[in-house]
C-alpha positions as a Markdown table, in Angstrom:
| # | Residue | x | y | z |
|---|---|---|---|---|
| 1 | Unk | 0.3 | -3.4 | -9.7 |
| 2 | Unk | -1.9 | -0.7 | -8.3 |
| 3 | Unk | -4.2 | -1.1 | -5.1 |
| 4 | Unk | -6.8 | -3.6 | -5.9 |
| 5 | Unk | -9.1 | -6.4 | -4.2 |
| 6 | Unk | -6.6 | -9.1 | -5.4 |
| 7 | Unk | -3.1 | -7.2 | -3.4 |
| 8 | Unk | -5.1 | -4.5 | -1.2 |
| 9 | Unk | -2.4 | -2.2 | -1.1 |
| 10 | Unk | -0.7 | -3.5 | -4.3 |
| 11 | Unk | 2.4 | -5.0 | -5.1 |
| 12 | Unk | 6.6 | -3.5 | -5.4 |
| 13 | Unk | 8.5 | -3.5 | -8.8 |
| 14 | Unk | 9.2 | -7.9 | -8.2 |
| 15 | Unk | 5.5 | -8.6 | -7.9 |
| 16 | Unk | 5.9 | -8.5 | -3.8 |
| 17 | Unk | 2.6 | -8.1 | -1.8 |
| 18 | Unk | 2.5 | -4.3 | 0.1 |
| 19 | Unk | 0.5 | -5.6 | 3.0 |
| 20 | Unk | 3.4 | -8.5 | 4.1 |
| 21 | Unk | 6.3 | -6.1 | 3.3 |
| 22 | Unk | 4.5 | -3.7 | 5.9 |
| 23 | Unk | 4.0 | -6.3 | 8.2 |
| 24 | Unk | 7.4 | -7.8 | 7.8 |
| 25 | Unk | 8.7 | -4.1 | 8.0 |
| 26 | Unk | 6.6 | -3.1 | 10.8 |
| 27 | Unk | 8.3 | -5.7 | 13.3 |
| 28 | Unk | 11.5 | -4.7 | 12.2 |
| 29 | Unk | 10.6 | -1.1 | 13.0 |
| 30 | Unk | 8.7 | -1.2 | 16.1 |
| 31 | Unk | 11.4 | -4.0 | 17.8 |
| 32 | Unk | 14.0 | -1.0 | 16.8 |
| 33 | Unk | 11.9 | 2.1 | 18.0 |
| 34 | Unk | 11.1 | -0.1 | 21.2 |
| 35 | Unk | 14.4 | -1.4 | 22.0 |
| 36 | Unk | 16.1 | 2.3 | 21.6 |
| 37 | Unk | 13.3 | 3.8 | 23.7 |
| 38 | Unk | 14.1 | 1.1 | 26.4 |
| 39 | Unk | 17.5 | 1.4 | 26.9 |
| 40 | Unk | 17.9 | 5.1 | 26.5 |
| 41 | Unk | 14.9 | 5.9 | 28.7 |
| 42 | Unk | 16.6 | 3.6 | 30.9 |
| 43 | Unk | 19.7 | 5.2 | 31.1 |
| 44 | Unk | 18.2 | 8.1 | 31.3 |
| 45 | Unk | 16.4 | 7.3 | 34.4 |
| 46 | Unk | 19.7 | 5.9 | 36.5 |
| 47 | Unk | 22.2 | 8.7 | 35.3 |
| 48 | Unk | 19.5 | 11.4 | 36.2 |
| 49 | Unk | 18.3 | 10.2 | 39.2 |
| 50 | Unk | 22.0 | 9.6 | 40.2 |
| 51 | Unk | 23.3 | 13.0 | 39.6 |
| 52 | Unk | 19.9 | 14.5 | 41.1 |
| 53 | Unk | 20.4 | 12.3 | 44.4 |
| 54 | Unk | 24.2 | 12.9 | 44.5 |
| 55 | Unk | 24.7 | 16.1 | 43.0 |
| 56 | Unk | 27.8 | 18.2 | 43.5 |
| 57 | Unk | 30.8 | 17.1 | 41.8 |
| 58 | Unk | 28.6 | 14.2 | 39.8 |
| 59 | Unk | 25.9 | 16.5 | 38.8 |
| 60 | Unk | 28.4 | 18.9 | 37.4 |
| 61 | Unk | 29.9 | 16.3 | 35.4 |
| 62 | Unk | 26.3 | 14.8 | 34.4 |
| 63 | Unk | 25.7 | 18.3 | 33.1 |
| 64 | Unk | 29.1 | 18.9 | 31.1 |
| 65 | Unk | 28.4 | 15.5 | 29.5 |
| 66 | Unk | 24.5 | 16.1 | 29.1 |
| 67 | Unk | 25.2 | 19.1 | 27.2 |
| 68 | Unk | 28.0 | 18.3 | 24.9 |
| 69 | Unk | 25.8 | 15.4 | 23.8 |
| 70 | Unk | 23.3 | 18.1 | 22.8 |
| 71 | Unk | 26.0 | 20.6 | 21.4 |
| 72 | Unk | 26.0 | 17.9 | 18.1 |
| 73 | Unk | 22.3 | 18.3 | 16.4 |
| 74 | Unk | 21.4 | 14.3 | 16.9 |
| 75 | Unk | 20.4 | 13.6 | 13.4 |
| 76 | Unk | 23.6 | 14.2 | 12.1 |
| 77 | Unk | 25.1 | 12.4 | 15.0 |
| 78 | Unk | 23.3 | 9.3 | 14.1 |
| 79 | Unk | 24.4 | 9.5 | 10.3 |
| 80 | Unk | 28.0 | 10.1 | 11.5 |
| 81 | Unk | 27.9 | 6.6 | 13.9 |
| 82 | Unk | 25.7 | 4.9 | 11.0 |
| 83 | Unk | 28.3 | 5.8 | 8.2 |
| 84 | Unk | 31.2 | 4.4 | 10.0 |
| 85 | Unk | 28.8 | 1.4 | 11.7 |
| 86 | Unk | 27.6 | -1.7 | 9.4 |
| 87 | Unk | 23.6 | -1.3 | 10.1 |
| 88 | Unk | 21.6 | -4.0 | 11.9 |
| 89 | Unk | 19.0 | -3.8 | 13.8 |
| 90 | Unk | 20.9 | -4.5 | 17.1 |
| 91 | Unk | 23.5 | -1.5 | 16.2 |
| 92 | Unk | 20.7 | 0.7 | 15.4 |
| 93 | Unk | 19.3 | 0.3 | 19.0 |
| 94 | Unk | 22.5 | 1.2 | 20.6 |
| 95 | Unk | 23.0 | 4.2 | 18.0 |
| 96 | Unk | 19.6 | 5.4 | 18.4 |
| 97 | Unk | 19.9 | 4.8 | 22.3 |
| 98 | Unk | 23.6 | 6.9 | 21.9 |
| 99 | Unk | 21.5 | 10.2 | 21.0 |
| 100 | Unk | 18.2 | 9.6 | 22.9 |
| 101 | Unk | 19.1 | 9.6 | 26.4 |
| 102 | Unk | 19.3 | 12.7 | 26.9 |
| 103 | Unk | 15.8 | 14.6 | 27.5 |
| 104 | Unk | 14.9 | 12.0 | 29.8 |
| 105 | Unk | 17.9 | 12.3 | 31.9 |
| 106 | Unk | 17.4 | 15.9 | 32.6 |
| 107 | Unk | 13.9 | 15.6 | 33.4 |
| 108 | Unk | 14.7 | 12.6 | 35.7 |
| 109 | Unk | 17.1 | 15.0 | 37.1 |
| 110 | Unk | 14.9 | 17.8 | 37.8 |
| 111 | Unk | 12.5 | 15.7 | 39.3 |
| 112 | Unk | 15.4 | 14.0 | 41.4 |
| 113 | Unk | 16.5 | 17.3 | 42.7 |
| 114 | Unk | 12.8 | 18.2 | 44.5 |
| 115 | Unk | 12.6 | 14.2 | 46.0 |
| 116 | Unk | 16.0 | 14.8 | 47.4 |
| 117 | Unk | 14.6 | 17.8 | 49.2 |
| 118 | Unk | 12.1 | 16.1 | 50.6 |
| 119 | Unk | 12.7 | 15.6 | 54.6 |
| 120 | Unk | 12.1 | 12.0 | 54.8 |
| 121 | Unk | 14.8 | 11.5 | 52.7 |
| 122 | Unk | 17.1 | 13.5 | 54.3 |
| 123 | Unk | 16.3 | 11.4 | 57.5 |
| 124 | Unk | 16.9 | 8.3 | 56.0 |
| 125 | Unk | 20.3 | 9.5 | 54.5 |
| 126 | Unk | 21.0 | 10.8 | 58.5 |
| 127 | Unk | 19.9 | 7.2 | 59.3 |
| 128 | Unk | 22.0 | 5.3 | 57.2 |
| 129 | Unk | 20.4 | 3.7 | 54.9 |
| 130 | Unk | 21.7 | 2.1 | 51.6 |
| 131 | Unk | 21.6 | 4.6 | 48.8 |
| 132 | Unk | 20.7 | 2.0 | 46.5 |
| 133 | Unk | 17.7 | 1.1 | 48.4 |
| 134 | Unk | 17.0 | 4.5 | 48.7 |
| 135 | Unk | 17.2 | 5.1 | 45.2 |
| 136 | Unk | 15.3 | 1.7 | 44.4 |
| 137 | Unk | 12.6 | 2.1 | 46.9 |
| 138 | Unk | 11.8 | 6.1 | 47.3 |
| 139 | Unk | 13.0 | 7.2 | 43.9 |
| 140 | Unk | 11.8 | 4.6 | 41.3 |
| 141 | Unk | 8.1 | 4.4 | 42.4 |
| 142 | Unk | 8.0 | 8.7 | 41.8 |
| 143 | Unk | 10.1 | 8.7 | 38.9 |
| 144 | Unk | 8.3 | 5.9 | 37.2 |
| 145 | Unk | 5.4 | 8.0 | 35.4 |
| 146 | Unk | 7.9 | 10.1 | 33.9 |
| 147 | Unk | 9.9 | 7.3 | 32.5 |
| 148 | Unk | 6.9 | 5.8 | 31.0 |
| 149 | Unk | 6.0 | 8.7 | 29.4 |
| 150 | Unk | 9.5 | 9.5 | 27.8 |
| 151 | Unk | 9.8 | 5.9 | 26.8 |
| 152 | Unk | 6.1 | 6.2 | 24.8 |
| 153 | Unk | 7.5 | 9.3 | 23.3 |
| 154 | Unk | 10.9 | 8.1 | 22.6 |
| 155 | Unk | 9.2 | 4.9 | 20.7 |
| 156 | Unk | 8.3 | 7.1 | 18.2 |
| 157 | Unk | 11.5 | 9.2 | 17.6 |
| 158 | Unk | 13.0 | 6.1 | 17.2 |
| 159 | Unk | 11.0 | 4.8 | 14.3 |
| 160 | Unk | 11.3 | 8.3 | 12.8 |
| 161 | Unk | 15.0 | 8.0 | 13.3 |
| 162 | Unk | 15.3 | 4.6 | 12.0 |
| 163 | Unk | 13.5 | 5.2 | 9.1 |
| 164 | Unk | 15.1 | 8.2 | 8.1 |
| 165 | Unk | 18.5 | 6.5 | 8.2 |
| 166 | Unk | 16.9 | 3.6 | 6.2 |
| 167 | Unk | 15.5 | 6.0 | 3.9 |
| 168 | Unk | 19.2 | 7.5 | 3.1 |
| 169 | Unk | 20.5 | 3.9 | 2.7 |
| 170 | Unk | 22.2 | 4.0 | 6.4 |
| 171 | Unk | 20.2 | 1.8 | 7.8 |
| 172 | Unk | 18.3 | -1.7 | 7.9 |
| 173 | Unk | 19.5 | -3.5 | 4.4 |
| 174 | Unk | 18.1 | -6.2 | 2.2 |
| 175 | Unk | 17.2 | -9.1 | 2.6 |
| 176 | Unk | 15.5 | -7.2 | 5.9 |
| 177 | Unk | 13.5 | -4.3 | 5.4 |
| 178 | Unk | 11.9 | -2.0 | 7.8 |
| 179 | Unk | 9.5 | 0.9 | 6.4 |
| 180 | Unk | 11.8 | 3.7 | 6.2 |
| 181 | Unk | 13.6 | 0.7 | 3.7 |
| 182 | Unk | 10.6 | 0.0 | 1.9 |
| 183 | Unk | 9.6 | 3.8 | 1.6 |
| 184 | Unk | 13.1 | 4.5 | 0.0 |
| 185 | Unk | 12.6 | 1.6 | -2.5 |
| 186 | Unk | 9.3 | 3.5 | -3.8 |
| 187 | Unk | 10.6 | 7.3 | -3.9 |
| 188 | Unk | 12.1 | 6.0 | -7.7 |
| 189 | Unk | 9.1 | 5.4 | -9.0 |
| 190 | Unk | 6.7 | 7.3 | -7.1 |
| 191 | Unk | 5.2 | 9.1 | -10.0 |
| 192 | Unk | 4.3 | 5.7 | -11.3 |
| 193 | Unk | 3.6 | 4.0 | -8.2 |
| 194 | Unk | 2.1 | 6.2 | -5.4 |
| 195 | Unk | 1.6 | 3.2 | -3.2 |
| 196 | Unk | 5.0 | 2.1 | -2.7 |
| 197 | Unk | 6.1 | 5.4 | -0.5 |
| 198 | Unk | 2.4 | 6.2 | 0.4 |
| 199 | Unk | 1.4 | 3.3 | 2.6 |
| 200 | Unk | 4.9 | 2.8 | 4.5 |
| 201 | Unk | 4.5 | 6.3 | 5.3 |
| 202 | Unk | 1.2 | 6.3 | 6.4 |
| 203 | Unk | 2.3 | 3.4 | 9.1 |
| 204 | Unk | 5.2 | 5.6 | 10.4 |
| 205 | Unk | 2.6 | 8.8 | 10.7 |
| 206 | Unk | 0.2 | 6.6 | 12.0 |
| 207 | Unk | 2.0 | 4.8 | 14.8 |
| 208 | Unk | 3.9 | 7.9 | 15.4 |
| 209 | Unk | 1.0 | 10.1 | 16.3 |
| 210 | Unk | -0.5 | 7.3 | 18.2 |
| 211 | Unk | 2.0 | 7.0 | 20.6 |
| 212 | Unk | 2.6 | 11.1 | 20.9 |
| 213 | Unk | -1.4 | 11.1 | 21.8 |
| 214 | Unk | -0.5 | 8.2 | 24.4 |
| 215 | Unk | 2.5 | 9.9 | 26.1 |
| 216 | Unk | 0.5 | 13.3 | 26.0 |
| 217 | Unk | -2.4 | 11.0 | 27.8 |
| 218 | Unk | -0.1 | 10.0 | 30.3 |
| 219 | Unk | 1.7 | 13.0 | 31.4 |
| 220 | Unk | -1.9 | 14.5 | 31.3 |
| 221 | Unk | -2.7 | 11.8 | 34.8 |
| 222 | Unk | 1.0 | 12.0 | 36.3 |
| 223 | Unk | 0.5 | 15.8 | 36.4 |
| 224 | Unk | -3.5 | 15.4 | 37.9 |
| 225 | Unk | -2.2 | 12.9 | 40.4 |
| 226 | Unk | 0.8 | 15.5 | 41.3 |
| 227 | Unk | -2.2 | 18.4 | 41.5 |
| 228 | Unk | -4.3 | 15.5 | 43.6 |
| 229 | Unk | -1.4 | 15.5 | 45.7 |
């Protein structure tokens, strides 16, 4: 059924309401896009800010495995681990996380490299002190705005990921669904049923642009306060 004030959005080929298979799909989506932004902004931020504290021998290796991470284009990477992977939400995370980390460790890493020059750090390394301290207590507070905008960004590479795996059948399966799923089920009939791919899609643009606009917002303060400072 088409879009009317009965089913707002209208219903699938079984009769199914389009507004609960969004929301349904949306928390599937965003706990995916969420969850891989976490972790792989988080290991982002400990490998980069390890190799830009350390550096020598460990930033040369950070580097070598940094860039043959990037030598494979990531989409295809992610249909390669997905083919061989039965999907679920909880593997998706980790896959998406696999071939996400990168961008943030290298600007963690950059950023690493000009705290490390900093003098009072190179006292406090003369004096001893714990590197992890040093790492938790100088290094996190600096590093934080740049995590928190690569995690907002990475929320929505992650959704577009997911759903493009969905959409090619490697990812979340029935009786879950997600809206890269429930845009896949609709591109057979879209000449019939418009609504089906139309609305799913919308959400992804939608939530996807939000959160660019919000990570743009953010690295628009960090780099005021850094001007400020």
């Amino acid at each position: 059924m088409a879009p009317s004030l009965e089913h707002l959005l209208g219903t699938d080929r079984l009769g199914r309401d389009m507004v609960a298979r969004l929301i349904q799909g949306g928390q599937v989506s965003l706990l995916i896009g969420v969850g891989s932004a976490f972790v792989s902004s988080f290991v982002g931020l400990i490998l980069g800010s390890i190799a830009g504290y350390f550096k020598g021998r460990i930033d040369k290796v950070f580097v070598i495995v940094v860039d043959l991470f990037l030598t494979f284009p990531t989409f295809f990477l992610l249909l390669a681990l997905a083919s061989y992977i039965n999907a679920s939400i909880w593997v998706l995370i980790i896959i998406i996380s696999i071939t996400g980390w990168m961008t943030t460790a290298r600007l963690i890493r950059s950023e690493s490299f000009k705290v490390t020059s900093e003098p009072y750090i190179k006292i406090l390394n003369i004096a001893k002190v714990s590197k992890i301290k040093i790492l938790f207590k100088y290094y996190a507070p600096i590093l934080a705005p740049i995590y928190f905008v690569s995690f907002t960004f990475g929320v929505g590479g992650a959704i577009l990921a997911e759903s493009g795996l969905s959409f090619l059948g490697l990812g979340i399966v029935a009786p879950q669904m997600s809206w890269g799923t429930i845009l896949s089920g609709g591109k057979e009939v879209i000449q019939i049923a418009w609504w089906l791919s139309f609305f799913p899609g919308l959400m992804i643009f939608l939530v996807t642009f939000s959160l660019i606009n919000i990570s743009n917002y953010l690295q628009q303060i960090t780099n005021q306060k850094e001007i400020q400072n």
